[in-house]
VOGUDREN-263755 format. One record per residue (C-alpha): x, y, z; residue in three letters. Coordinates in pm, whole numbers, plus 50000, padded with zeros to 5 digits. Each point is the difference from the previous one (the first is absolute). Layout:
N
XYZala ...
# end
This chain:
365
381148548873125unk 497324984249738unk 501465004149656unk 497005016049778unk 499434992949648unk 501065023849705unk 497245025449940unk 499764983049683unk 498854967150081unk 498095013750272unk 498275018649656unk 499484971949792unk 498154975150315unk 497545026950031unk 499335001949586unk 499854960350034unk 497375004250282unk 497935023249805unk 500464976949676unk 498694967550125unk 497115016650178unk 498995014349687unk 500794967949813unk 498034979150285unk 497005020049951unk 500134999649630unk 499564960550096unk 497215004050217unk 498085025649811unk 499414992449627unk 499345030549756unk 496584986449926unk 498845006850400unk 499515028950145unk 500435018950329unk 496785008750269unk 500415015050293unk 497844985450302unk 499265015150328unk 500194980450298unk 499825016550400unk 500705033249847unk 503444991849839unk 500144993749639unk 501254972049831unk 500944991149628unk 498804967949814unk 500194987249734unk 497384987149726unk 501044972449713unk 497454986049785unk 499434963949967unk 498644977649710unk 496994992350187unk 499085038749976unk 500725009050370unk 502405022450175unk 502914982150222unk 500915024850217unk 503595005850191unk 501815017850318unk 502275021249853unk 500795020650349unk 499015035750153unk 499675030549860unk 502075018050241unk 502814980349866unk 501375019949776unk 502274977449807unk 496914978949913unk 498255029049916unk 502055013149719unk 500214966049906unk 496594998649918unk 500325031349815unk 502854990949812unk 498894963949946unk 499714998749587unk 503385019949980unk 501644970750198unk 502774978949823unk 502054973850126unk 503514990949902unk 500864967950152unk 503764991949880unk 500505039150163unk 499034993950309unk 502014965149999unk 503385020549932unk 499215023550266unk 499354970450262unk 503714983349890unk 501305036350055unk 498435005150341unk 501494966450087unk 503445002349902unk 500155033250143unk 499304978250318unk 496405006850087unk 498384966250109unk 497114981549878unk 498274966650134unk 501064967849964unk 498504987649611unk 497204978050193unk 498725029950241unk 499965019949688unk 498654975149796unk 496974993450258unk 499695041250072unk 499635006449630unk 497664974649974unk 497815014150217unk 500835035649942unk 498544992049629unk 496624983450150unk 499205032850179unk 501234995750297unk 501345036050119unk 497615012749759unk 497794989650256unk 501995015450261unk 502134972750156unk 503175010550161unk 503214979549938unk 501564996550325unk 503174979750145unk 503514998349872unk 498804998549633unk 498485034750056unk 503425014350188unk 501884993149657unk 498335029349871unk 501135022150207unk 503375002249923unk 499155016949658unk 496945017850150unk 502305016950250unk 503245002649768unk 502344976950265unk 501794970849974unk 498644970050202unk 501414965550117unk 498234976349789unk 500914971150331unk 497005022350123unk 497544992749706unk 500754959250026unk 496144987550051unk 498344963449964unk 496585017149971unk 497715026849838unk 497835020650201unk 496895018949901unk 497575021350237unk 496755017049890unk 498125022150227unk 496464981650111unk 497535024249953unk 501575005449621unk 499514965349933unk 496374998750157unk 498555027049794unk 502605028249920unk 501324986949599unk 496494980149927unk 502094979549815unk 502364965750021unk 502584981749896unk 500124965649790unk 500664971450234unk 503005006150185unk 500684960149944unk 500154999049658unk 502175032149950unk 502584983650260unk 499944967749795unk 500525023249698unk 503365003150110unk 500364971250158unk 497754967749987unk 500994986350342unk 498075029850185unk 497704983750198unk 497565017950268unk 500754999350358unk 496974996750221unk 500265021850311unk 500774987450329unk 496675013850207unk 498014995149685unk 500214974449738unk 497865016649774unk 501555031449911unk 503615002749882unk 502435027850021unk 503134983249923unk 501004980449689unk 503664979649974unk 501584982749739unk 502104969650018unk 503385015750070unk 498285012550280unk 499405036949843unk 496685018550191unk 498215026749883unk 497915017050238unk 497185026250053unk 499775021850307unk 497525025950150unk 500045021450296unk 498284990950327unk 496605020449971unk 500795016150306unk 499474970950271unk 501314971550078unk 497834972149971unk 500654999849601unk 503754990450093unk 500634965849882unk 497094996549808unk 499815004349606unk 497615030049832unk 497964992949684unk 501295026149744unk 497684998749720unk 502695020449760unk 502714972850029unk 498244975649753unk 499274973150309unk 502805006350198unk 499325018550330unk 502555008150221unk 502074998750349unk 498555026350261unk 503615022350136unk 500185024050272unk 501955032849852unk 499574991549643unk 497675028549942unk 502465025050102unk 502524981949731unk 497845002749738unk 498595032850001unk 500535022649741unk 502074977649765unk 502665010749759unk 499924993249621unk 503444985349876unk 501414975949787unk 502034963550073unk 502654997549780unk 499364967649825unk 499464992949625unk 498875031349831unk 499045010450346unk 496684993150275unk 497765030950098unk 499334994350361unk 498505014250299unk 502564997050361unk 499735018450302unk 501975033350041unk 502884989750133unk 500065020150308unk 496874984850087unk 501754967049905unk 503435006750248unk 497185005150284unk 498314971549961unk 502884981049981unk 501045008550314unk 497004991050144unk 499394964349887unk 503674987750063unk 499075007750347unk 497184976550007unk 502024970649800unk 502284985250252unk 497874967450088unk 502304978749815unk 503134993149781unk 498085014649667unk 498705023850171unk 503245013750105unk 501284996049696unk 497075023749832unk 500315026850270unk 503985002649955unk 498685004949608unk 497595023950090unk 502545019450259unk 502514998949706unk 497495018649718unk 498505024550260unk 503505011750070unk 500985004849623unk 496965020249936unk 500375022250302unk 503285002449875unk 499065006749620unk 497345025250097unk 502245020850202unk 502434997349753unk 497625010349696unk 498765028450219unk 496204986450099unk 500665007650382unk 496055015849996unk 498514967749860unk 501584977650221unk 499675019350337unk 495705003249879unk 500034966349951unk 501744990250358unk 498195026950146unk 496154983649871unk 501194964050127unk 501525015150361unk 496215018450031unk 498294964349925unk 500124987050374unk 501784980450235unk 500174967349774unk 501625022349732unk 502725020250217unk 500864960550178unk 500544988349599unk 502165033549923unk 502364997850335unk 500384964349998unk 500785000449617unk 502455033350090unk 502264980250268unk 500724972849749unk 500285026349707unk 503894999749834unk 501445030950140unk 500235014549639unk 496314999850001unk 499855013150341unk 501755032349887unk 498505007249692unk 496514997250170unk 501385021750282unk 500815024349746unk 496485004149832unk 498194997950399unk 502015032350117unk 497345017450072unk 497604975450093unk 502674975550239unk 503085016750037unk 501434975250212unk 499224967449803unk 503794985650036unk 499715004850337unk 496644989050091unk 501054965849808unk 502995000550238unk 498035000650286unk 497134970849923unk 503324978949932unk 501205004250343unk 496604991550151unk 
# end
């Protein structure tokens, strides 16, 4: 059984996710701006306006309205105060009461672009960095040998980057070399003039990911994403499912990063999926025994931590996707540990009674 956190610390992670959001957007918004709201294909949006010397208004994404923790944000903004050396104790507490956090560089590089703008702007951390934050999100305990990662990844949906935040980031470049001067742009592969990939020279590679636009004939080829401050990104099939509907936490590094990650039901799905479609060579394999290994804890830790509902919605919208989706989810099942296997059985009761056994069977095929 999954050992769960004390109620406690399971407390203070959710006071440190509310604390660096508010202390993140007393960063981005000054006290000498002000909030507008904007309406754009019927859904309204907030913004933000800060004078400049030159007498005109630089205006901001702050996020929409319907989000509720931005909106009493906005409302609350001049009664904001931050206390960093607070929130620093309560990150050495989380992590000594064995909640993980990401290795200093992926924090260094995630907080570096967490204080451009970046999930201000909607971005969705995503990858092993992201699945550290679930422990404390869910109140579990999690192998950190599962968190182990060479790499940051970052995904933004397209049509937010096109025209959804009207807004952008600095150059991507030169808040990578912030943190590191090495960073150097990696052209891409079907197009040398767009980039959606930047290493260092250990080797490290940041990233940026969107989903596939429904068809095909983007896969392989980089998208312009005029939010991402010249970086575009790498066209995936399923990514839009993974980063719907984001969850607001907080990685457990210095006095704590306010991020966006994927739910993580939606994350144990996905995972399942895409180690199906990995096993064209040695790192491949290597990635999709990763990606078997955290989709099994989390279908263990929801069960455990009593989100049976989530989890079966979120198998039951990928099963209803199509043929291309159920192939990812059964192939993904029969190499599934058989921990993972049973807790997923568990939530799919009603939906696929007979999971165990219908694994059972493709194996003897």
């Amino acid at each position: 059984m999954m050992k769960e956190i004390d109620i406690s610390y399971r407390t203070m992670f959710a006071e440190l996710t509310q604390r660096s959001l508010d202390a993140q957007f007393a960063v981005d918004f000054p006290l000498d701006g002000w909030f507008v709201t904007v309406t754009v294909k019927d859904r309204d949006y907030w913004y933000f306006d800060l004078p400049t010397p030159e007498g005109k208004d630089k205006r901001s994404y702050v996020g929409p309205a319907s989000d509720e923790s931005i909106t009493e944000r906005v409302k609350a903004h001049k009664e904001i105060k931050d206390n960093i050396r607070e929130r620093r104790r309560m990150v050495s507490t989380l992590r000594r009461a064995g909640l993980p956090g990401p290795d200093p560089f992926a924090g260094d590089v995630t907080k570096a672009l967490a204080d451009a703008g970046l999930f201000r702007l909607r971005a969705v951390l995503i990858g092993s960095v992201a699945f550290s934050t679930y422990a404390g999100m869910l109140g579990v305990r999690l192998p950190s040998s599962a968190m182990q990662t060479g790499d940051a990844d970052f995904a933004q949906d397209f049509a937010i980057s096109a025209g959804g935040v009207q807004d952008s980031l600095p150059p991507i470049l030169e808040i990578l070399q912030s943190v590191d001067p090495e960073f150097r742009a990696v052209p891409h592969q079907a197009d040398k003039a767009k980039v959606v990939a930047f290493q260092n020279a250990k080797g490290y590679r940041v990233e940026f990911l969107t989903g596939n636009r429904g068809s095909d004939e983007y896969t392989g080829k980089p998208s312009p994403m005029p939010a991402l401050g010249g970086a575009s990104a790498e066209n995936l099939r399923f990514l839009d499912y993974l980063i719907y509907e984001p969850i607001r936490t907080v990685l457990l590094f210095r006095e704590g990063v306010n991020v966006l990650v994927p739910a993580p039901e939606r994350y144990a799905v996905h995972k399942l999926i895409v180690a199906s479609r990995r096993l064209t060579d040695t790192l491949g394999r290597v990635k999709s025994d990763k990606d078997l290994t955290q989709a099994s804890l989390l279908f263990e830790a929801l069960i455990e931590t009593r989100h049976d509902d989530e989890l079966a919605d979120a198998w039951g919208e990928a099963w209803e996707r199509g043929g291309s989706w159920k192939e990812g989810l059964c192939n993904g099942l029969l190499m599934l540990p058989d921990k993972g296997v049973k807790a997923l059985a568990k939530a799919l009761r009603s939906q696929m009674p007979d999971l165990e056994e219908l694994r059972a069977d493709d194996r003897s095929k």
